[in-house]
C-alpha positions in Angstrom: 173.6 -116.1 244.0 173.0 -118.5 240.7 175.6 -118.9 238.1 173.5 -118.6 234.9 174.1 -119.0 231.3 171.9 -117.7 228.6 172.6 -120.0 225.2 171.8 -118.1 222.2 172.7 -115.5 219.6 174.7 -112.1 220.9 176.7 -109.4 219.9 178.4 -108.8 217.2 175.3 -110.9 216.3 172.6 -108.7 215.2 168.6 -108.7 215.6 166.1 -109.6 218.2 167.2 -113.0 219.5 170.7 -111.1 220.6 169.0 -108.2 222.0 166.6 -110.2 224.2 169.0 -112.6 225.6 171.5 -109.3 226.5 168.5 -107.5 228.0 167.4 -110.8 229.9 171.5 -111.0 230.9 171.3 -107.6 232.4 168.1 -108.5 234.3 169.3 -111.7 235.9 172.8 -109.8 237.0 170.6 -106.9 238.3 168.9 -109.2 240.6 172.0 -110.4 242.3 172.9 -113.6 239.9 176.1 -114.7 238.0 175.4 -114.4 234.0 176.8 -114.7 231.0 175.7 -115.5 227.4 177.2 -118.5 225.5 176.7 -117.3 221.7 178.3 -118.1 218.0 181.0 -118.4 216.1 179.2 -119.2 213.3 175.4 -119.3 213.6 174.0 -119.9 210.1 176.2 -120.4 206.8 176.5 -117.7 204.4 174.1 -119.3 201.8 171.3 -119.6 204.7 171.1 -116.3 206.0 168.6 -114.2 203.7 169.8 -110.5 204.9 172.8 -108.8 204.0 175.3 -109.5 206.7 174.8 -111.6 210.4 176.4 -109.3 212.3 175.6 -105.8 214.0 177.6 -102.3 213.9 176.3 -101.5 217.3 179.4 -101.4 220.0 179.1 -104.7 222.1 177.3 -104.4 225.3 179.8 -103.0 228.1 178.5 -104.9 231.2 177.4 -108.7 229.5 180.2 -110.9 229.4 179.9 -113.1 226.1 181.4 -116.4 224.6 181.5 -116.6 221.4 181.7 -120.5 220.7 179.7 -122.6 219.0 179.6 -123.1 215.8 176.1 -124.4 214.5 177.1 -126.5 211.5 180.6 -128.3 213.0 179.6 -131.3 215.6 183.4 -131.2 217.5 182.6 -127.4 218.4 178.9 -129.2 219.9 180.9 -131.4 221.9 183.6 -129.0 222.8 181.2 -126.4 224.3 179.2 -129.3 225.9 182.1 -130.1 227.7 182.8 -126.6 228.5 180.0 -125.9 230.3 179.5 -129.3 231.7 183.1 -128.3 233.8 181.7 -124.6 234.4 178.6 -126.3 236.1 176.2 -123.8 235.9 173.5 -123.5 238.2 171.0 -123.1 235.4 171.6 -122.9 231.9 168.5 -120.7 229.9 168.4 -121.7 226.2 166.8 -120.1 223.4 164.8 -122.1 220.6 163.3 -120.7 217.3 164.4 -123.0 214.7 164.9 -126.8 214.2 168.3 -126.0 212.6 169.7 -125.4 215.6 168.1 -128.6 217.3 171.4 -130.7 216.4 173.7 -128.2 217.6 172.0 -127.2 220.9 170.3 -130.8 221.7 173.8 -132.5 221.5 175.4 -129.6 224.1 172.7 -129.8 226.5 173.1 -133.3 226.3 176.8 -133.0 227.4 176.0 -130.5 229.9 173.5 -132.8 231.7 176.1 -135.2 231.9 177.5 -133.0 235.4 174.1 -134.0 237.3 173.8 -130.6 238.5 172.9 -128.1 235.7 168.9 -127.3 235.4 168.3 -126.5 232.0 165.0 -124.4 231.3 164.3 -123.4 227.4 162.5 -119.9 226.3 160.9 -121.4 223.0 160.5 -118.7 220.6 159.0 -121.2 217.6 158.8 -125.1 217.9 156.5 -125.6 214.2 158.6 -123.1 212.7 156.8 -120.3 209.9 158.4 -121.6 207.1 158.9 -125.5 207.1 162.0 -127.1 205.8 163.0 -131.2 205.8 164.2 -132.8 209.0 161.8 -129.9 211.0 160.4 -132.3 213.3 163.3 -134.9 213.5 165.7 -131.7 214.5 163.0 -130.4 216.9 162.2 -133.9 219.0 166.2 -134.4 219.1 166.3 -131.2 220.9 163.2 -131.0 223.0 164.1 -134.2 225.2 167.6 -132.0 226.8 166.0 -129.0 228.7 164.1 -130.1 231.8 161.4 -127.4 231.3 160.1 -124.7 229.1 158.5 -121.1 228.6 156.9 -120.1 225.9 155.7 -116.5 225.0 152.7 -117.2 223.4 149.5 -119.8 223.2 150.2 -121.4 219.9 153.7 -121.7 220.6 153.0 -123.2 224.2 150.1 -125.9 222.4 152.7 -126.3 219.7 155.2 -127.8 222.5 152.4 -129.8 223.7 152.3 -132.1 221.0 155.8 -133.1 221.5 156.3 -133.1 225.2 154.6 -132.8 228.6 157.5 -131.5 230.5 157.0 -128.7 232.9 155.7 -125.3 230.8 154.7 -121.9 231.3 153.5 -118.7 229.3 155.0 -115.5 230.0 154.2 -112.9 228.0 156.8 -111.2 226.4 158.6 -108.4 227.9 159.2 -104.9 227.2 162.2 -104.1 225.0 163.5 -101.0 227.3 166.8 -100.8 226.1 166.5 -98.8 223.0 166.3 -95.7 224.8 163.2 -93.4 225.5 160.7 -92.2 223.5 161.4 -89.1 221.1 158.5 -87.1 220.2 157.3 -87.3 216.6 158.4 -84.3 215.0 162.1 -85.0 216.8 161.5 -88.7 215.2 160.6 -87.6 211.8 163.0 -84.9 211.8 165.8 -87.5 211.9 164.2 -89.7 209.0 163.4 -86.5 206.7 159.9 -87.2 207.2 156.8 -84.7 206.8 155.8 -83.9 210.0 152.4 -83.3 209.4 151.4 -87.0 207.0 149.8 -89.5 208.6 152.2 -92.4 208.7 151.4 -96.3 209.6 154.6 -98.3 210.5 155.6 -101.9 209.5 158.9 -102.7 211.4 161.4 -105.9 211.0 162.5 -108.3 208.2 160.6 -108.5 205.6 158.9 -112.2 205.3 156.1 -113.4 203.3 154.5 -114.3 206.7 154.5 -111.0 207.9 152.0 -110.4 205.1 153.6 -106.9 203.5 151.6 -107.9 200.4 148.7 -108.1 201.9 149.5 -104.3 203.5 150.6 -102.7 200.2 147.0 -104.3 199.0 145.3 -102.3 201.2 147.1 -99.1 200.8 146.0 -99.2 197.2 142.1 -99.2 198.7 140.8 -95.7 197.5 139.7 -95.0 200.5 143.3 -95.3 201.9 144.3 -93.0 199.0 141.6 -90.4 199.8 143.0 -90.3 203.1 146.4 -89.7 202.1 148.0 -92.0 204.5 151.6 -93.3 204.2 153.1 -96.4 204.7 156.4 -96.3 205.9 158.1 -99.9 205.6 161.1 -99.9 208.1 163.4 -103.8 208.1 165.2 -105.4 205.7 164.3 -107.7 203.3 164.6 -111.3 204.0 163.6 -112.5 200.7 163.2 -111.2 197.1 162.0 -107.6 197.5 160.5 -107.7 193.7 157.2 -109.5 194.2 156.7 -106.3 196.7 158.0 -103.6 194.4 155.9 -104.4 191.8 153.1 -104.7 193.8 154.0 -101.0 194.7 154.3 -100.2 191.1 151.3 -101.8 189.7 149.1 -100.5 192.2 150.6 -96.7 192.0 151.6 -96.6 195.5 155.1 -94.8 194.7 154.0 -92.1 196.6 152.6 -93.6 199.5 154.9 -96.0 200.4 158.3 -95.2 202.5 160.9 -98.0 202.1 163.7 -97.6 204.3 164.8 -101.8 203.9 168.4 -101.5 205.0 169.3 -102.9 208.6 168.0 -100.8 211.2 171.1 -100.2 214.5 169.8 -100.0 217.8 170.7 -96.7 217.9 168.0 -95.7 215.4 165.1 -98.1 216.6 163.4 -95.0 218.6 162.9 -92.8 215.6 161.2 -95.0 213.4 158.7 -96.6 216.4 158.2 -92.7 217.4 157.8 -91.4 214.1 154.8 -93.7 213.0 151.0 -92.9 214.4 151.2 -96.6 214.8 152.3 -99.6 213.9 150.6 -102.2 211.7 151.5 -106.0 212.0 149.3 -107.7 209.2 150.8 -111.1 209.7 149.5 -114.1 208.1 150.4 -116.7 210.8 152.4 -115.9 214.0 153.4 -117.4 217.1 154.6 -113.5 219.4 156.5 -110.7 218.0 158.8 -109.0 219.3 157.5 -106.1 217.3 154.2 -106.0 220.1 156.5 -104.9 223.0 158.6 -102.5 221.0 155.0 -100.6 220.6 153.9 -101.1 224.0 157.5 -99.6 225.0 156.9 -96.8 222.5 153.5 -96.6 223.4 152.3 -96.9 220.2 148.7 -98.0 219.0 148.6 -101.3 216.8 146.8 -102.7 214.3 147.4 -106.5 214.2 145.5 -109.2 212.1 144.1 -112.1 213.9 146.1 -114.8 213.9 148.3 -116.7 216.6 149.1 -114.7 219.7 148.6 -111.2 218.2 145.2 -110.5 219.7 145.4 -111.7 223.2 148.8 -109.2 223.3 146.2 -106.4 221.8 143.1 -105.8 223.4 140.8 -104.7 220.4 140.0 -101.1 220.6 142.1 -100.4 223.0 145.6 -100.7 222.5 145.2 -101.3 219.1 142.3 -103.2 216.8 142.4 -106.5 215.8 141.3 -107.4 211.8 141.5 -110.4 209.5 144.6 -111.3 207.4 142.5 -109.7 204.2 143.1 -106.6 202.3 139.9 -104.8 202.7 140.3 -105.6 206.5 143.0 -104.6 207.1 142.2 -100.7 205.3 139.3 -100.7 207.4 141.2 -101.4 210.9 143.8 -98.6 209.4 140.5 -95.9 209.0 139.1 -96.7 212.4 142.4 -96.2 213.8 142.3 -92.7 212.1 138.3 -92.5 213.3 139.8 -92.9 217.0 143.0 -91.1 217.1 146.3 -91.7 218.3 145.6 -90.3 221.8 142.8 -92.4 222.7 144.9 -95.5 223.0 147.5 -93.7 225.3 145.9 -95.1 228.2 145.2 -98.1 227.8 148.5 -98.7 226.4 150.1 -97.3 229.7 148.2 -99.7 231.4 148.5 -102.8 229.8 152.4 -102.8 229.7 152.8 -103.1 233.2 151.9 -106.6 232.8 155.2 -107.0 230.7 158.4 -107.5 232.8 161.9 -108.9 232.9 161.2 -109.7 236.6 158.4 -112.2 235.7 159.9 -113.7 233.3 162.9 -114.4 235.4 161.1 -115.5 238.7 159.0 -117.7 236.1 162.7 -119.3 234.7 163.5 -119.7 238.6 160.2 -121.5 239.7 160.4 -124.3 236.6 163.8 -125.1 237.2 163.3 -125.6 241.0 160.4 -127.9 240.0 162.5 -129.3 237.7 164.4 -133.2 238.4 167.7 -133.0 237.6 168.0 -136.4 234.5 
């Protein structure tokens, strides 16, 4: 048996960072290991965090034991949960990485840590350039990069991202299913729930609201006529992580009032299944992307996408089969949304069935496992 801790975000923590690393928790105890999740007291300062409130309504996970230490902006809480865990000695400490704030914080810990010449650290980067680029990115992100001993990355551009920093041991693992928001609902059960018509045909954006998830360049193409014609819907599901007025007027100057759903308060767990089953599928029109976490929701749901091409997107979506692939341009991205129609929901089902097999907590762990054995303890 390994004694494992996961360092990132948990519960009461919300969104997909927390959910991951209690889902990947769960798979590590399932398999016979020790594991528990070392998580914040205080992960970003009020006047950073761009939604409404850090923290989820959700009851915490019953069988995930979870510390709630660190605090990111306060360098005695660094050293005091370096310390901590140096004594625990853990066989492996996992960390999550997906923004150069945090490179201070989680460099100096790992640093203590690897002060007990036992611990293997591996990181699961999530971003290492991150989307939106802020002073001391790359200062933050070299501090932290030299404390794990090896890495995984979920996508290409992430994984070629790391490469320009460090040629420590790396691997890609695609990014698992989330399969812990329950089962799949059928449509009309889905819409039912979200007083939707059952019988519109509804595309789905899901999650925050950024300007690199390209909404604009969605509500662009809704207003194509031959969008209208078709009367398709566009039901926008996340909250907004930014000012939502650059979007609602693009709504209101292009007449889309009555195409366009907005449902932009926090989404619980608890409701995730009804709005990924009550979509005919869901549209990620990104403008630059390393993975979602979106893509496996879909593939959970079995849900067709239609993704643009940019970073890992396509290589996650076969094109035309479960899902098309377009360009990060308007006029593209209607005419993926018409095919889609052209095709029909059902003729993805397959493929979709058969292409998430390839996504699974056990590979990511035995990949985490393999690393750190090649790993030199330093």
């Amino acid at each position: 048996m390994t004694k494992v801790v996961i360092i990132g975000p948990a519960h009461p923590l919300r969104g997909g960072l927390a959910t991951f690393n209690q889902r990947l928790a769960k798979q590590f105890m399932d398999e016979g290991h020790e594991c528990s999740i070392v998580s914040f007291s205080l992960q970003y300062p009020s006047f950073l965090f761009p939604g409404t409130t850090q923290y989820s309504s959700d009851p915490p996970p019953s069988d995930v034991t979870i510390h709630t230490l660190i605090n990111s902006v306060n360098p005695l809480s660094w050293l005091s949960v370096g310390n901590k865990l140096r004594k625990w000695k853990p066989d492996l400490i996992v960390v999550r990485y997906w923004l150069p704030f945090m490179g201070p914080a989680l460099g100096t810990i790992l640093r203590r840590v690897k002060k007990n010449k036992h611990t293997k650290i591996v990181c699961i980067a999530d971003n290492v350039i991150p989307h939106e680029k802020r002073i001391g990115d790359v200062s933050f992100t070299k501090y932290f990069l030299k404390a794990p001993h090896a890495f995984v990355t979920m996508s290409e551009k992430v994984w070629s991202d790391l490469r320009k920093f460090t040629d420590k041991p790396a691997q890609l693992v695609q990014h698992p299913l989330y399969d812990n928001f329950g089962e799949p609902v059928s449509k009309e059960e889905a819409r039912n729930f979200l007083e939707l018509n059952p019988s519109d045909k509804i595309i789905l954006f899901f999650g925050f609201i950024r300007q690199y998830k390209g909404l604009d360049l969605l509500l662009k193409a809704m207003a194509d006529e031959r969008i209208r014609k078709k009367n398709i819907k566009l039901l926008v599901a996340g909250e907004f992580y930014e000012d939502d007025k650059p979007y609602l007027q693009l709504i209101k100057e292009n007449n889309l009032e009555q195409q366009v759903i907005l449902k932009t308060n926090f989404i619980p767990d608890s409701e995730v299944k009804y709005y990924l089953c009550s979509g005919d599928c869901v549209i990620q029109p990104y403008k630059n992307a390393t993975q979602s976490g979106v893509t496996p929701l879909a593939y959970h749901f079995e849900k067709p996408m239609v993704v643009t091409n940019v970073g890992g997107l396509p290589s996650l979506v076969p094109h035309e089969k479960v899902g098309l692939v377009c360009e990060p341009q308007p006029e593209s991205i209607a005419d993926a949304i018409l095919r889609f129609y052209q095709l029909g929901e059902q003729y993805f089902i397959p493929h979709l069935r058969s292409e998430k097999q390839k996504y699974s907590w056990s590979k990511l762990t035995k990949t985490i496992f393999n690393l750190a054995e090649q790993s030199s303890i330093s």
